[in-house]
C-alpha positions as a printed Julia matrix, in Angstrom:
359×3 Matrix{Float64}:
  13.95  -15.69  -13.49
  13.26  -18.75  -15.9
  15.12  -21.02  -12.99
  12.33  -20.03  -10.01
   9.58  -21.98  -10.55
   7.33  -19.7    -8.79
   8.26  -16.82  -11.13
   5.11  -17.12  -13.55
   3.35  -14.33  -15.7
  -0.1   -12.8   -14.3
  -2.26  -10.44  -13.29
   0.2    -7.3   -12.64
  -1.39   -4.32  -10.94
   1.32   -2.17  -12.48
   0.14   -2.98  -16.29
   3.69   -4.99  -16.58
   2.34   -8.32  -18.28
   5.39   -8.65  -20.04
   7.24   -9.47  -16.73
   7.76  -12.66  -14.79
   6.94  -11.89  -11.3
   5.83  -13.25   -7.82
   3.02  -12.47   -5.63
   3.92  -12.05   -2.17
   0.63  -12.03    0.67
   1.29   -9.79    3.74
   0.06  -10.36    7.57
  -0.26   -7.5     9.18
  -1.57   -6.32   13.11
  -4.4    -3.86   12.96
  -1.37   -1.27   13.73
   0.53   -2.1    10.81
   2.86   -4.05   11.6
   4.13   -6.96    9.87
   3.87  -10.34   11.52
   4.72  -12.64    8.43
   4.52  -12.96    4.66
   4.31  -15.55    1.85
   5.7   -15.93   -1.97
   3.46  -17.64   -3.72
   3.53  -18.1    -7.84
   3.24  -15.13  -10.06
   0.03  -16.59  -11.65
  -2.15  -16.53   -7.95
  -5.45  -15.54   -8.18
  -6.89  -13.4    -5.2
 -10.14  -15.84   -5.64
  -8.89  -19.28   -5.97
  -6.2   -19.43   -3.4
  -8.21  -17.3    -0.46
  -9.93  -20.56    0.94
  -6.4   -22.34    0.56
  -5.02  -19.04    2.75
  -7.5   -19.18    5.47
  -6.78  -22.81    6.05
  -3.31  -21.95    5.52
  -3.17  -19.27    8.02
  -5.26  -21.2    10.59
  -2.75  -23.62   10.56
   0.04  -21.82   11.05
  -1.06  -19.59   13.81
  -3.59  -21.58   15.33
  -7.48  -20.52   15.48
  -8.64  -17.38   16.45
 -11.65  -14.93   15.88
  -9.88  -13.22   12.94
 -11.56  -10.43   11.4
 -10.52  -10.28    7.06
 -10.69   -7.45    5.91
 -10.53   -7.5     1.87
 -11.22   -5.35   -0.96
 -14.55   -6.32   -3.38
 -13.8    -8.8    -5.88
 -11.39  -10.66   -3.53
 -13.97  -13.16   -1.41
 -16.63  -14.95   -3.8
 -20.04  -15.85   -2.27
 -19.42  -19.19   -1.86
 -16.37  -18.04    0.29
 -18.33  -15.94    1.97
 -21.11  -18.45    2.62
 -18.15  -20.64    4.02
 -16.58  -18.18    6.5
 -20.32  -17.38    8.05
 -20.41  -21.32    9.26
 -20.64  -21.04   13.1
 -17.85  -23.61   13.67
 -15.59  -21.53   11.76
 -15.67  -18.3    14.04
 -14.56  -16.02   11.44
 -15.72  -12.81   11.04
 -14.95  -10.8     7.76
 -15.64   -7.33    6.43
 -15.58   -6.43    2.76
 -16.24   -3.85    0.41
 -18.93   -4.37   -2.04
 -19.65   -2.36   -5.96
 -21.46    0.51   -6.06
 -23.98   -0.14   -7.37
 -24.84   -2.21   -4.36
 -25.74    0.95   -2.51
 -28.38    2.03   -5.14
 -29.62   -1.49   -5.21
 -30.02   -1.67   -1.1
 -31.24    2.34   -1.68
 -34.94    1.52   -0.34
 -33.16   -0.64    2.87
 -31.35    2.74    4.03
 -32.72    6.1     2.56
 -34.8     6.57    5.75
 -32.79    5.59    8.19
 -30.63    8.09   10.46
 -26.97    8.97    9.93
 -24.79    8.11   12.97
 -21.48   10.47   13.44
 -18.01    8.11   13.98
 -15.78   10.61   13.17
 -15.73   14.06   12.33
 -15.95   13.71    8.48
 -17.47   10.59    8.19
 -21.03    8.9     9.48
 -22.98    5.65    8.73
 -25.92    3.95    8.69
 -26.74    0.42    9.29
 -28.92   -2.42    7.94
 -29.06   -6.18    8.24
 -30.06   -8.37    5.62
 -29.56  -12.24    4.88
 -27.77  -12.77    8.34
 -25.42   -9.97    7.79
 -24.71   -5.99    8.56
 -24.6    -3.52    5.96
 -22.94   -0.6     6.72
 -22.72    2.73    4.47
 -20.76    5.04    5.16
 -20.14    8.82    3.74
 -16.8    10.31    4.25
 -16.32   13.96    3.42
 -12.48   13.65    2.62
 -13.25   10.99    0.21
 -16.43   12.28   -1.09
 -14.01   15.53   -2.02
 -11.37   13.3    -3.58
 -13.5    11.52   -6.01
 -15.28   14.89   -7.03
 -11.81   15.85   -8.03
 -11.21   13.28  -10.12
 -13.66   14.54  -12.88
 -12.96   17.79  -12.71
 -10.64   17.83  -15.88
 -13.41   16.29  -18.61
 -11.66   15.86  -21.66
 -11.63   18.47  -24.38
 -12.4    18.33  -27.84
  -9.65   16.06  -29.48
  -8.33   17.29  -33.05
  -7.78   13.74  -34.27
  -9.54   10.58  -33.5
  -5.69    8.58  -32.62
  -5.34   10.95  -29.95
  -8.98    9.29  -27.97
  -7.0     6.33  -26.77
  -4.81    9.06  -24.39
  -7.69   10.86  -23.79
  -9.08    8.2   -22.4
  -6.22    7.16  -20.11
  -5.82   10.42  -18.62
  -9.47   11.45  -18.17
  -9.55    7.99  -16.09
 -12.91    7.22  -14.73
 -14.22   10.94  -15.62
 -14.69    9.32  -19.41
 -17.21    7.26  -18.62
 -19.52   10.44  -18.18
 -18.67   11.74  -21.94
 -20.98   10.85  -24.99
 -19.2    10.82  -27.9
 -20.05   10.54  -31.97
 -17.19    9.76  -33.94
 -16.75    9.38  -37.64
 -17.79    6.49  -39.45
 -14.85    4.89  -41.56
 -14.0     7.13  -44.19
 -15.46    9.84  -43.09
 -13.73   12.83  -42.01
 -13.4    14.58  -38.81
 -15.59   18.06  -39.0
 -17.4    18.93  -36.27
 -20.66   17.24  -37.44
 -19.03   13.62  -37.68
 -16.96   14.01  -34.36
 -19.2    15.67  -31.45
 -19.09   15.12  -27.75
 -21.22   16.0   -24.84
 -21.22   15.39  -21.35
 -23.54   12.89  -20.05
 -25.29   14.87  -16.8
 -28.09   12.38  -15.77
 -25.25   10.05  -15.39
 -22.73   12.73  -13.7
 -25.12   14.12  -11.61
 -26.09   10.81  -10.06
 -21.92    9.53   -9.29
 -21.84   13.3    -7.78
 -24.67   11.64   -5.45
 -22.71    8.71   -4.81
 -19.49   10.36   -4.41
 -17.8     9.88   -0.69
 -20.47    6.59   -0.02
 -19.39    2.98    0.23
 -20.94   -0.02    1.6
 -19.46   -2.33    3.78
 -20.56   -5.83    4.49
 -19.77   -8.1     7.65
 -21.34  -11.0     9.22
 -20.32   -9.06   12.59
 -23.87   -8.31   13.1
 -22.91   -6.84   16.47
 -19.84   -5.12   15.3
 -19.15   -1.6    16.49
 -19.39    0.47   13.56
 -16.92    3.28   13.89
 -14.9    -0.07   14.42
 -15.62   -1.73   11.0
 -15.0     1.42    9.21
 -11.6     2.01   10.88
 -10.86   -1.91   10.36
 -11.36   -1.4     6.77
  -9.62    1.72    6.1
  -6.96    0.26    7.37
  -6.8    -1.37    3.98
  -4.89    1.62    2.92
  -2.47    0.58    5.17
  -1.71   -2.52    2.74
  -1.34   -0.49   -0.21
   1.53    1.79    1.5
   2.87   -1.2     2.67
   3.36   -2.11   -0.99
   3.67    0.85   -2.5
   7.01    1.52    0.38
   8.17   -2.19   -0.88
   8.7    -1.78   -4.41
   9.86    2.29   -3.97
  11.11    3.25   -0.9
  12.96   -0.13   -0.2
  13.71   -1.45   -3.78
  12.09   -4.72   -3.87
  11.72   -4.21   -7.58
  13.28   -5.18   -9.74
  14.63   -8.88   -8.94
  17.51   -9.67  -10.76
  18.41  -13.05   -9.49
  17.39  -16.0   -11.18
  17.78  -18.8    -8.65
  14.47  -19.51   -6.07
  16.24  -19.05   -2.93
  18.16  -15.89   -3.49
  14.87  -14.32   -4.63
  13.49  -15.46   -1.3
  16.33  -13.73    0.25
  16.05  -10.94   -1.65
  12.32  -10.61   -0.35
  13.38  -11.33    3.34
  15.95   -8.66    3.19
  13.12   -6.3     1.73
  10.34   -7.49    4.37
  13.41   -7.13    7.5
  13.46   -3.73    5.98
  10.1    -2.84    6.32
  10.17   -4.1     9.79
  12.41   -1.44   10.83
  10.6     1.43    8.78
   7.51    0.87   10.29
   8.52    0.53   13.8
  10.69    3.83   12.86
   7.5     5.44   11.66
   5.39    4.19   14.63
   7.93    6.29   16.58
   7.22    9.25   14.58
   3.56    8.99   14.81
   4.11    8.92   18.78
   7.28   11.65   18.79
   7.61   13.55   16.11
   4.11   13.6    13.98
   5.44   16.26   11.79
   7.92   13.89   10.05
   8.18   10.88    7.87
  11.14    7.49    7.88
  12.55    8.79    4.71
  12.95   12.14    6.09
  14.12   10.85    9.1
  16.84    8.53    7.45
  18.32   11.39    4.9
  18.68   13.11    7.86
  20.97   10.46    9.69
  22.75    9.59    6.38
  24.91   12.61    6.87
  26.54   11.12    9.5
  29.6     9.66    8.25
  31.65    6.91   10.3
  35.89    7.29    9.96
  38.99    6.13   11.06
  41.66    8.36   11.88
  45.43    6.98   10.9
  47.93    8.59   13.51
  51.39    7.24   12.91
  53.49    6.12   16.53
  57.24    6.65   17.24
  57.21    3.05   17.37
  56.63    2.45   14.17
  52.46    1.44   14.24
  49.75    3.26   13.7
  47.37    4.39   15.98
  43.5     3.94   14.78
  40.94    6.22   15.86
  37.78    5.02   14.76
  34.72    8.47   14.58
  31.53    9.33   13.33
  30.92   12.96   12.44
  29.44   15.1    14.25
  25.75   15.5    13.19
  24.14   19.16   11.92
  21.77   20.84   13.77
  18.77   19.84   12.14
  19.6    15.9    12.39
  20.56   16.89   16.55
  16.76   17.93   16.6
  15.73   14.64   14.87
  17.3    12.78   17.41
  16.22   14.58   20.33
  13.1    14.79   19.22
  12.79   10.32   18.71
  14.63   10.5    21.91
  17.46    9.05   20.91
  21.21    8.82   21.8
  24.4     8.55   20.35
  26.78    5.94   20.99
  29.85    6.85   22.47
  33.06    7.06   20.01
  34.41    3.54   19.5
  37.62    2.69   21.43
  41.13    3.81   19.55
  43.08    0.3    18.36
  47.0    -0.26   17.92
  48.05   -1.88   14.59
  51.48   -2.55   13.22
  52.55    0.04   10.82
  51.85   -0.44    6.76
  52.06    1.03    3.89
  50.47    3.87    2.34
  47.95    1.49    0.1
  47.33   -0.79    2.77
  46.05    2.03    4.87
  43.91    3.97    2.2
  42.3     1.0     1.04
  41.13    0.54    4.77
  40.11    3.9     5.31
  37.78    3.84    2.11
  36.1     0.42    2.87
């Protein structure tokens, strides 16, 4: 891609910094659905293009009390600071570290828990102009204890601690571990390991919380917690792109056939999510790529009947589809097209018409 200028090398969430790439920013409803996208260069920075967004955004769609939503480490506080200006009327919600919710621990120990949904409750606190809110879900409270539940074991040789480490993930962080000094060798009184359980004990504590910041001081807050789960909504969008719909990898070289390439991808996404909408409303049980195995089996044909005339008589068909993808289609409501209308052609040869029938 050395003739798109955008194509650049940076941050790549998938570890691939030996890859040009682009970074492509998504608009999406609170539903899910796509409204518009940009490609920017490959070296953007979430924090030193999100002012040049917002303008860019309010410019292109005109001013409105827009709520962002964004992950920590995406807004700075002097972007913050900026989007709480009156004038402005933008209202954001963001995540904020961890440890923000032992450091705010004396704001919000005593206050009550309030019930949003059934696994999930919050409490709520207002400092410097804006609303903290904490919340505790169960179902990710049960996820994160699960992820350090396999501690690693006792390795046999001191090269093998770099895999360790990548596969314990964050549950390594909660292991103490002596290892030899140079030279000496590995015996179980140069190598130890231990597991650290002041330090376990108290992420066991935290496990399921995160705190939420918004200068929505009247914001509803089963509201702001649905508005920023939603953020998991991105990351399937992105995750669908670059599996499910092939965005990755771009082989063209040229700008605008990259662009198209992307277009083609987004236009696909369009359909997938209004298909899985549909699902959600019709058919909960199922997912698009299900759904769209399912329909692949039906085939479309044309049927060559020679005339006594000498021409050939084309019956264009689609097969008939299984049970299973019948149910699929009831169940989305759907219909199928009549067959296509037969067509007269002037008799040719063999190749001619197997060539056609194959295309």
């Amino acid at each position: 891609m050395e003739e798109n200028p955008k194509a650049k090398y940076g941050h790549s969430r998938d570890k691939r910094t030996d890859c040009l790439q682009v970074v492509i920013a998504l608009v999406i409803t609170t539903d899910g659905f796509p409204l518009a996208y940009e490609v920017m260069d490959g070296n953007t920075s979430d924090r030193t293009t999100l002012r040049g967004f917002l303008d860019h955004i309010e410019k292109t769609y005109g001013k409105a009390k827009r709520m962002w939503v964004m992950d920590r480490g995406v807004p700075t506080e002097e972007i913050l600071q900026e989007m709480r200006d009156p004038a402005r009327e933008i209202f954001y919600l963001v995540g904020t570290p961890k440890g923000k919710i032992q450091q705010y621990e004396k704001k919000w120990l005593d206050l009550p828990w309030q019930k949003v949904r059934d696994s999930v409750e919050v409490k709520l606190f207002e400092q410097d102009g804006e609303l903290y809110v904490l919340a505790k879900s169960e179902g990710r409270r049960a996820k994160e204890t699960a992820m350090r539940r396999n501690l690693p074991a006792r390795d046999q040789l001191l090269m093998r601690l770099g895999a360790a480490k990548a596969a314990a993930g964050r549950a390594f962080q909660f292991v103490q571990m002596q290892v030899p000094e140079e030279g000496q060798p590995v015996t179980r009184e140069t190598f130890q390991f231990r597991v650290d359980k002041k330090k376990l004990q108290e992420a066991e504590w935290r496990d399921g919380h995160y705190l939420l910041r918004s200068n929505l001081t009247a914001g509803d807050p089963s509201v702001l917690w649905t508005r920023y789960v939603q953020l998991t909504q991105i990351e399937s969008v992105f995750r669908s792109l670059k599996s499910e719909l092939g965005l990755r990898p771009i082989y063209h070289q040229l700008e605008h056939r990259a662009d198209a390439h992307i277009l083609i991808a987004f236009l696909a996404y369009c359909l997938q999510v209004t298909l899985k909408q549909r699902l959600l409303l019709h058919a909960p049980g199922l997912t698009p790529t299900a759904v769209l195995e399912k329909l692949a089996e039906i085939k479309m044909i044309d049927v060559w009947i020679p005339t006594v005339d000498q021409r050939w008589l084309i019956l264009p068909r689609y097969t008939q589809p299984s049970p299973d993808t019948k149910l699929v289609i009831e169940k989305l409501k759907w219909h199928l097209p009549s067959q296509p209308p037969p067509r007269l052609v002037a008799q040719k040869d063999s190749s001619e018409i197997e060539v056609q029938t194959l295309r």
